[in-house]
N, C-alpha and C positions, 0 to 999 in steps of 0.2 A: 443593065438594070441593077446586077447589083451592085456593081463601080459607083452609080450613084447613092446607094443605097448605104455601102461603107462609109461613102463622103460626107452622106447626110449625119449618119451615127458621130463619125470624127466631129464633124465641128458641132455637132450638138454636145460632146463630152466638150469639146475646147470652150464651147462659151461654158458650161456647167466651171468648168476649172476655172477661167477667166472671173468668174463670178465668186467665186469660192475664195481665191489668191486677192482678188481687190477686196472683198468688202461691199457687196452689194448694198445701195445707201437703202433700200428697200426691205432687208432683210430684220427682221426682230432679234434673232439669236448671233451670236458673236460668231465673225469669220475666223478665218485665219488668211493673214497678209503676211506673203514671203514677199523678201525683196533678193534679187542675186543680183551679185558685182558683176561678175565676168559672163558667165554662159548658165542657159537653163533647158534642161530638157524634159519633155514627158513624152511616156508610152500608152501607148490609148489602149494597148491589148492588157496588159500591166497594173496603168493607172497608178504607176510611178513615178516621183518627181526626181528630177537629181538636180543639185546646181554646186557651182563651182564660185569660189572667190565673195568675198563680202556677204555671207549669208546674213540675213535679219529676219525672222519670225515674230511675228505678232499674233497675240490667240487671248482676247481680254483682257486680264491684267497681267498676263504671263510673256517676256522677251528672253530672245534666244538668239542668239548671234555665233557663228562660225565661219570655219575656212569651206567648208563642204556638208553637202545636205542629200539624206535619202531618205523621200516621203511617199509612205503609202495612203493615198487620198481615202481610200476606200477604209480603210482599216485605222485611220489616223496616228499608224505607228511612223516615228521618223527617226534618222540618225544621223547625229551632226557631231563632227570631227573637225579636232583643228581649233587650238585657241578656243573654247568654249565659255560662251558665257550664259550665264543662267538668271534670269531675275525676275521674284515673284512677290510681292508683296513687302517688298521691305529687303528682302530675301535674295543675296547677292553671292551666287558661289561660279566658280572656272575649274574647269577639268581638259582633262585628254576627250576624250568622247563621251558625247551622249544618247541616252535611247532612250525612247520615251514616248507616250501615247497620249495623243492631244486628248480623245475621248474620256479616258479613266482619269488621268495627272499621276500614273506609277509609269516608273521608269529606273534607271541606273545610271551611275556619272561614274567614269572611271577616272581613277587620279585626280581628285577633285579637291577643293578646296573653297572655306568659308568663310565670313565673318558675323558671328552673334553679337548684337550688344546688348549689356547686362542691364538688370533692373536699375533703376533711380540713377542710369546714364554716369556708373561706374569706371565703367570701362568695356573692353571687347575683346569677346574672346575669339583667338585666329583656329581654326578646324582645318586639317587635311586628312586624304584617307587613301587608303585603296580603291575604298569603292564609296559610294553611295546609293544608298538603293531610295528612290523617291516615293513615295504616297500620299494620296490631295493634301491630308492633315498634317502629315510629319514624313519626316525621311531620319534611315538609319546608315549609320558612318561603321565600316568594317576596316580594322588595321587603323586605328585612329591614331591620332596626335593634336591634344588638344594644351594649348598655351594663350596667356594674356602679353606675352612679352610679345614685344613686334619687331625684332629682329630678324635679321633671315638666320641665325643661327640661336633658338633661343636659350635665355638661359635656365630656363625650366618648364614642364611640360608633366603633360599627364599622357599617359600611352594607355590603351587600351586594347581590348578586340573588336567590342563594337558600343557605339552611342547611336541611342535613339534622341533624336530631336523634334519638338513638338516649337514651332514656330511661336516667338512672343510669352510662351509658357514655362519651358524647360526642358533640360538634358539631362536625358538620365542615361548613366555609364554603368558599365557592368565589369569586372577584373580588374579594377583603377591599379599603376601604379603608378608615382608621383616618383619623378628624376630630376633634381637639382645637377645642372648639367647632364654627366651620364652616370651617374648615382642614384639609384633608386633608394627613398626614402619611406615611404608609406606605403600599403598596399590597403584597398578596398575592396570589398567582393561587390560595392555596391555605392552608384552615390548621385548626387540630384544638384543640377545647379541649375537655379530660378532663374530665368528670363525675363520674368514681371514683378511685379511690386505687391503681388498679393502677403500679405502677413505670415498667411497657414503656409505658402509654399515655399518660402524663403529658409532655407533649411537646408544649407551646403554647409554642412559641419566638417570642422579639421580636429584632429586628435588636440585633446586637451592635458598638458602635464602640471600640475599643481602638489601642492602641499596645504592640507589643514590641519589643526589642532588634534580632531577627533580621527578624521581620514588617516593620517600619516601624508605618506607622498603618495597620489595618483595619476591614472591614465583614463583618461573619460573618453567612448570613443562611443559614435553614431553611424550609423551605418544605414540608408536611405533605401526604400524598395519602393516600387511603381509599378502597380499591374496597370492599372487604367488611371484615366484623370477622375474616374470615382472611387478608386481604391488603391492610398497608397502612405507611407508612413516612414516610420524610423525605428531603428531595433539599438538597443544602449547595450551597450556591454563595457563596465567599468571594473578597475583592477585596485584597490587600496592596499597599501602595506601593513594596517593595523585593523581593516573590515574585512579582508579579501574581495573575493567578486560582489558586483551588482547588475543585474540584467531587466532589461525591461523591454517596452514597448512602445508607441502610438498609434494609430490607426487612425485613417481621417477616410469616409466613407459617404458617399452621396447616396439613396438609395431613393433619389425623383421623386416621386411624389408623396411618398412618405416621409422625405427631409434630409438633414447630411449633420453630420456631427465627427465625434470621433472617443476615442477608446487611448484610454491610458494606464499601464500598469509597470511598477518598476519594485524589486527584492532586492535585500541586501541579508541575507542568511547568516550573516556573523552573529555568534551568540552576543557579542559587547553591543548590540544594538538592535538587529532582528527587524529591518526595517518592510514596514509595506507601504506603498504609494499607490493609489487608483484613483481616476477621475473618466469623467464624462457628461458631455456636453451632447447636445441635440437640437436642433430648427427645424420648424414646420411650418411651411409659410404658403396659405392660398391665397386666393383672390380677396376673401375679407379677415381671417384671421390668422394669426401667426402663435406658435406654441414654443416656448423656448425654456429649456432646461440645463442645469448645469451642477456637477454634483462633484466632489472631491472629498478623497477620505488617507488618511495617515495614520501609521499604528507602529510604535516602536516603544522601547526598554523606556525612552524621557518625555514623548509625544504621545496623545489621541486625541486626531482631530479628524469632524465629520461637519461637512459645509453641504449643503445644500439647496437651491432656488430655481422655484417654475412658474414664470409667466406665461397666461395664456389671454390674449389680445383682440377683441373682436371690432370691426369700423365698419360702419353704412354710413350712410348718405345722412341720415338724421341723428345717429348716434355712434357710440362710440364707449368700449365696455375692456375694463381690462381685472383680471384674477391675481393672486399670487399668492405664493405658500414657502416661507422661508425655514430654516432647520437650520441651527448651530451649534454643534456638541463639542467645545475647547476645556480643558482643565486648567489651561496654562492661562487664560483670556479672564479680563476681569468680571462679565457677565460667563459663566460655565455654560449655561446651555440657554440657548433662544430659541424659541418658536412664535412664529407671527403669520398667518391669514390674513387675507383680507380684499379688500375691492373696488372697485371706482365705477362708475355711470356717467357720462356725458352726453345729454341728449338737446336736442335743437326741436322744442316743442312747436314753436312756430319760426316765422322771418325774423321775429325779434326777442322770442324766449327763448330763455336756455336754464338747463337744468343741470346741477353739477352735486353727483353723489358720491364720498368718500367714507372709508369703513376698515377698520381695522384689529383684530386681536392680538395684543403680545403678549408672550410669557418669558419672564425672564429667570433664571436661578442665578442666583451669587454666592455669597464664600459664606451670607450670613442672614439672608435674605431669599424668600422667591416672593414674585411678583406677576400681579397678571395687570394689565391693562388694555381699555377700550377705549378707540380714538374713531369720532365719527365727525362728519362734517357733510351737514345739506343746503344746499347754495340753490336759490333760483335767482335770476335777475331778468328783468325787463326792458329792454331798451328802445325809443324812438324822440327821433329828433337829434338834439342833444340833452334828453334825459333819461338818466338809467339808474331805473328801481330794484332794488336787491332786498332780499331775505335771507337768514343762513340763522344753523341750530350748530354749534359747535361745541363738542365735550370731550373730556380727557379724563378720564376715572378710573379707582378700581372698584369692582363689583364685590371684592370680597373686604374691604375696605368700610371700617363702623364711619356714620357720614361726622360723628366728632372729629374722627381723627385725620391729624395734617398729612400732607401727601408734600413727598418730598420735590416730584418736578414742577421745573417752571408750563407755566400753560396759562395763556389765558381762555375761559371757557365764555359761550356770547349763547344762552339761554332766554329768547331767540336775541336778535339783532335785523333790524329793521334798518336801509341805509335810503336815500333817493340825493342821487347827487348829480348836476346842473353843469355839461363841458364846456361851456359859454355863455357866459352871464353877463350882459352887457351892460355896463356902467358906463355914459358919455361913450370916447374914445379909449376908453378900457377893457378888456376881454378878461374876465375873472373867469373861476371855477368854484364850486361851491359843493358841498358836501354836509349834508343831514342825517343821523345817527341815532335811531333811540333801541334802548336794549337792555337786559337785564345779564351782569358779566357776574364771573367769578375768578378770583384770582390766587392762581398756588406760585409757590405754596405759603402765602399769607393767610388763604382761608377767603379772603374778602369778597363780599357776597353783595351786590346792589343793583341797582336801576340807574341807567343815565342817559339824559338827552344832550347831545355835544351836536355843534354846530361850526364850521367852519368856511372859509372863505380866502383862493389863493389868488396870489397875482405872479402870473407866471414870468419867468426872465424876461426883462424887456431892455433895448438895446435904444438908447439914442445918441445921433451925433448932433450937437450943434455946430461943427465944424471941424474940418479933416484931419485934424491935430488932436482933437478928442474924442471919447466915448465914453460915454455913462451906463452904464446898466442896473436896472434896480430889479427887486422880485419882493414880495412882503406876503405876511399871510397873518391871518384875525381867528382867532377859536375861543369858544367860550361850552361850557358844559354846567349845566345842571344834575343833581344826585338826588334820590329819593332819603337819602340823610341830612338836607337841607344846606349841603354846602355848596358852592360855586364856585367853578376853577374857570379861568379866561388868562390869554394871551395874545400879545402883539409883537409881531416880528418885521423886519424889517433889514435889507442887505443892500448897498450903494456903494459898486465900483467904479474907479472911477481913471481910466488909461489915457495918459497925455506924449504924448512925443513932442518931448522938447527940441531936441535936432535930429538930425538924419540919423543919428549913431546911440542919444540917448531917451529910454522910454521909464517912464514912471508912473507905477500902480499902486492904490490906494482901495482899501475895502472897511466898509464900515461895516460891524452888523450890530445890533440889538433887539432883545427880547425883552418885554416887561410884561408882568406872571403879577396874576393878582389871586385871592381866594383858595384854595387847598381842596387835593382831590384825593377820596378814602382811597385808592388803589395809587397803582407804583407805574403801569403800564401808559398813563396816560400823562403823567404826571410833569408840566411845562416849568423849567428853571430859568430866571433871571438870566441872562447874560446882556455882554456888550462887550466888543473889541475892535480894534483897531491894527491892520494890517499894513504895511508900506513895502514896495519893493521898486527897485531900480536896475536896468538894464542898459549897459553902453557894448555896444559892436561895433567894431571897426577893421575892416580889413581882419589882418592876422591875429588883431586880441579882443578879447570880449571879457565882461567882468559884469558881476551881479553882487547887489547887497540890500539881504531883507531883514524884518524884524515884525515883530507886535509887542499891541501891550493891552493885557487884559484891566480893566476899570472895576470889573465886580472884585476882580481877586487882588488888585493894585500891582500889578506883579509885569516885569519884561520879561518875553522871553529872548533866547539866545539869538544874539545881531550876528546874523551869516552872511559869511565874504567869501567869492568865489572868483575866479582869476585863471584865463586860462590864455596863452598862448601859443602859435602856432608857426614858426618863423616863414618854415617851407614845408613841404611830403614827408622827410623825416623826423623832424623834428617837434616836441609836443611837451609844453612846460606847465603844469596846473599847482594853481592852491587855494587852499580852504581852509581857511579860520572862522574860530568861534570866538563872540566876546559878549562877558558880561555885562548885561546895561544897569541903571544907566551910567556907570562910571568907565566901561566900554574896555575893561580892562580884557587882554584877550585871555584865551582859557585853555587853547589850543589851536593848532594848526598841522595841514595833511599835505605835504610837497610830494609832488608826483614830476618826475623826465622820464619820456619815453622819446626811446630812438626807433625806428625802424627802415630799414636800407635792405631789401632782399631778403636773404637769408638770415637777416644779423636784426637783432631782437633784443634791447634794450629796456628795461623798468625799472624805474629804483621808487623804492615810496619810503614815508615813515609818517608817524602820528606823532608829536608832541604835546607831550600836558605842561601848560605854561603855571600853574598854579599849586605844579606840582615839583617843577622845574628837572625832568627828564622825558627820553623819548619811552613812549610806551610799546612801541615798535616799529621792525624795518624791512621792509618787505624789498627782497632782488628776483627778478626776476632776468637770465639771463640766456642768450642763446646768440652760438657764435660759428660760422662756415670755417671749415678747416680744409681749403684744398675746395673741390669739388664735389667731393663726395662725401664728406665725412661734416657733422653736425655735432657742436657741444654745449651741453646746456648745464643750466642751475638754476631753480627757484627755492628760494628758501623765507622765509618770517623769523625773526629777532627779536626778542624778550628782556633787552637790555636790563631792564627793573628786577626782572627775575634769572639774569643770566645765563640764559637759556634757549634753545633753537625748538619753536615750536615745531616746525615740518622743515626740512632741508632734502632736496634730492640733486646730485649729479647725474646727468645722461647723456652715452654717446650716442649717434645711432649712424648706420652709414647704407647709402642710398646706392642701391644694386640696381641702377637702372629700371626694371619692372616691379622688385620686393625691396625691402628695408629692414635691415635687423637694426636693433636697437639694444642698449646693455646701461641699465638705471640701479644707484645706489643710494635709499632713503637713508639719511644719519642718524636720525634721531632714532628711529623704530631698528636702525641697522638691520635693512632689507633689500637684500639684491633682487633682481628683476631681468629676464629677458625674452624681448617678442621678435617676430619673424611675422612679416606681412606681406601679403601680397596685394599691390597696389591697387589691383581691380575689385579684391574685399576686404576695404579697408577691416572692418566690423568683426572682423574673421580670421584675426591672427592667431599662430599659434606659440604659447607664450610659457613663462617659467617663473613664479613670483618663490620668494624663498618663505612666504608666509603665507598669501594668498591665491598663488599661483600661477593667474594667469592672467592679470594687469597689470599695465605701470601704472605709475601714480597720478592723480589728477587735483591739482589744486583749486582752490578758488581764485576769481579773479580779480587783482588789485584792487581795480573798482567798488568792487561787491565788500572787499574787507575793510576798506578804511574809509567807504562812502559816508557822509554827513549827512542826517535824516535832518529834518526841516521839523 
């Protein structure tokens, strides 16, 4: 009896394991499925697994593969040896052996190794360690060695004792030091490199050496702490040779349901300056309102500045209410100190009402001047169909302000303003828009003070083809306005384009437009001027060249403007030949012209430009822009701009830089400013070099682009 009785227990545990190891299709909660290559054993007294060869574990989203596997079923601890592979979410590391508890997700990897990749897909940083000790959220790396270079021997690394890593988020290191081959160069008691692309956490600082005016030469140096992902910052400690020390802080603090912000405070105790810097920011954000505040303050021997702003945001379903209270205390600033309150209402009175209330107090002081002002605006509108009725009261004054006297800002004030205007107003086959306006305005700072009913009437772009070779478009619009000063202002506008393709390769556009203004209106705001002109432009594309040539000419003023010719060709991939002349109409004499070649072949980087004034008969400038492969690894450049007229090199720099495989030093000489320069980058942070300007410290130089300097505005 009990022979049967053991037997019955045995295959009752074997099917329980059988069901456990497959995956029952039955089961709600996630199994675990081993697969073994070679041989698999279990002990029923035990409830031990062991298997041999091809190990593969499955557990959710978690894969585990080995040479050998020992699993306690009961207890969900297991250890697999041999070629270890580990992958969880993204999350790909191999070691010697592992132990680990399917139940918890803590465990250990010995001799293990990683790859992270960095925010905005950088690059990847390679992790090895002694150990790894794993937990659900994050795992920490003991005897670390961490590098972006991917060689098997790298050529620089960061050694530590231990990193903690928080998957997708960041690595924070504890005793960094940083070994260009096997030369330690940097030490940190402390440092954080981001994982993600949040803004606030992106904060892997490398020592900064510079030179400024006031500084002398410095060493600006951040050093990163992390207690929690709600509490964690940056400590500054800076060295000047003509401030001495500066030291400071940030703190960035979640505290749930109260909000998350942070804390900023930074000293510089040299008497030649005596600097203080604080700020602080704060967010409060529930289900209907959000509170947000932000505050910064400065105080030194040449500086006092105090900024401060607090929105607080409330939203329902039918409304919608926001606060705010600004503070600006500058000496240096052309308004000294501003203060302004104020507020807004947005509410949804029915399906088709809505109500919109704005409100504001400023005070302003100036150098010669204080000022207060009140700016209010109440808006309801009405809408059903396509017609939508409005009211609004809008004023901009000062209260302390005799009402004789002129007030210097621009404002138009609408004492009320009364509108109903018509989104489809069907004329025949015509779809208009129409707009009705009666109101009493005031206008600064002319003073002008009156009554007026304005009437208007659009015809919105309209497009026809009478045939595939052409299209017209036309749009027009009609307004006329009566004053309680008995005058009458009206206008008629009108616009007809009109685009033809003459062959496959050339297209030619034509735009009319005219306005004609009758009667005279007391105010400046509404006020419609004559015009009429005429547009023409020409386009021919073919294969490798394409070429364009516009102009106008205005009728009220009798006047051409400048006939633009543009010319670009393209032979093959490297090669890129453009030009752009300008010429006087109508006797079409030219006035200048902008020749740009550009080469580009790899490495090797090609510009040459220049501007010619033909009327003045020299170049006004010459713009090189150069850059040229020396070998493999080495990089030589020059951009520079030429002043021939004034004999003289507006910007000129030389730069070599040479490519270390994972980092790039680079070594730049501006001529003109006679300022040397040199960075050291490491390829995975680009953003993040560490650098040596002989002026500015800690960038090369950056020009504008060809394009952008000698482009031809229209």
């Amino acid at each position: 009896m009990r022979t049967w009785r053991n037997l019955i227990k045995r295959a009752a545990a074997l099917l329980a394991l059988l069901a456990l190891l497959g995956g029952a299709a039955w089961a709600k909660d996630p199994r675990v499925h081993v697969v073994v290559g070679e041989k698999g054993t279990y002990n029923f007294d035990t409830h031990i697994f062991r298997g041999e060869g091809g190990i593969e574990i499955t557990y959710d989203d978690l894969y585990i593969a080995g040479d050998y596997l020992v699993w306690n079923v009961d207890s969900g601890d297991l250890k697999v040896t041999g070629s270890v592979l580990f992958d969880q979410d993204e999350l790909q590391m191999t070691g010697d052996a592992l132990y680990y508890n399917l139940n918890s997700g803590k465990g250990t990897f010995d001799r293990a190794e990683a790859e992270l990749i960095l925010s905005e897909k950088t690059g990847t940083v390679f992790v090895s360690g002694e150990e790894i000790a794993l937990e659900s959220e994050q795992f920490y790396i003991r005897g670390a060695h961490l590098t972006t270079c991917d060689l098997p021997v790298s050529h620089y690394h960061v050694a530590t004792k231990e990193i903690e890593v928080i998957p997708d988020e960041k690595a924070i290191i504890r005793g960094v030091t940083y070994y260009e081959g096997k030369i330690p160069i940097f030490y940190w008691p402390y440092l954080v490199i981001p994982l993600d692309t949040q803004e606030r956490d992106t904060r892997f600082s490398l020592p900064v050496v510079g030179f400024g005016e006031e500084e002398g030469y410095y060493l600006k140096n951040t050093f990163n702490y992390y207690s929690n992902p709600k509490a964690y910052g940056h400590l500054y400690f800076d060295i000047f040779t003509r401030l001495g020390l500066g030291v400071g802080a940030r703190h960035f603090y979640d505290l749930n349901t109260l909000g998350l912000g942070s804390l900023y405070l930074y000293h510089i105790p040299s008497s030649q300056l005596e600097l203080w810097k604080a700020a602080w920011d704060h967010e409060v954000e529930k289900d209907s309102w959000q509170l947000k505040t932000d505050s910064a303050y400065e105080n030194s021997l040449k500086k006092k500045l105090v900024n401060s702003e607090t929105r607080l945001a409330l939203s329902q379903p039918k409304f919608a209410a926001e606060a705010w209270l600004v503070y600006k205390d500058d000496e240096s600033a052309a308004v000294k100190r501003l203060f302004e309150y104020g507020g807004k209402w947005e509410q949804r009175l029915s399906d088709n009402w809505r109500l919109n209330l704005v409100g504001k107090l400023t005070e302003q002081k100036k150098a010669r001047e204080d000022l207060r002002l009140v700016d209010y605006l109440a808006e309801t509108t009405y809408s059903r169909g396509r017609h939508n009725l409005s009211l609004a009261v809008e004023q901009k004054y000062n209260p302390e302000l005799l009402k004789t006297a002129g007030q210097a800002w621009r404002h138009i004030q609408r004492l009320p303003e009364l509108g109903w205007e018509v989104s489809d107003l069907a004329l025949g086959d015509l779809r208009l828009k129409s707009k009705l306006l009666l109101g009493r305005y005031r206008e600064n700072p002319q003073g002008t003070t009156g009554s007026r009913l304005r009437g208007q009437i659009n015809l919105p772009s309209r497009t026809w083809r009478p045939w595939d070779s052409l299209s017209l478009s036309y749009q027009g619009e009609a307004v006329g306005a009566v004053y309680a000063e008995q005058k009458k202002h009206g206008s008629l506008y009108g616009r007809v384009a009109a685009t033809q393709r003459l062959t496959d390769h050339l297209q030619l556009t034509s735009t009319y437009s005219q306005r004609v203004a009758w009667g005279s209106s007391p105010f400046r705001f509404d006020l419609q001027k004559p015009l009429q002109d005429l547009s023409l432009r020409a386009n021919y594309r073919k294969n490798t060249w394409q070429a364009s040539l516009s102009g106008s000419y205005d009728f009220k003023a009798e006047k051409y403007s400048a006939l633009l010719f543009r010319t670009s060709w393209r032979p093959n991939a490297n090669w890129s030949l453009d030009l752009s002349t300008s010429h006087n109409l109508p006797d079409f004499k030219i006035e200048r012209a902008v020749p740009i070649i550009e080469y580009m072949a790899g490495d090797t980087k090609i510009q040459l430009a220049g501007r010619y004034r033909f009327d003045r008969s020299r170049w006004e400038r010459l713009d090189t822009k150069l850059s040229l492969p020396v070998g493999e690894t080495w990089q030589v450049s020059y951009e520079g701009i030429y002043e021939p007229a004034r004999k003289r090199f507006k910007a000129g720099q030389f730069s070599v830089s040479k490519d270390l495989h994972c980092r790039t030093i680079s070594f730049a000489y501006e001529h003109v400013e006679q300022r040397v320069a040199f960075q050291y980058t490491i390829k995975a942070f680009p953003t993040l070099p560490i650098g040596w300007d002989s002026v500015e410290g800690i960038s090369l130089f950056d020009f504008e682009e060809i394009s952008d300097i000698i482009g031809l505005e229209e």
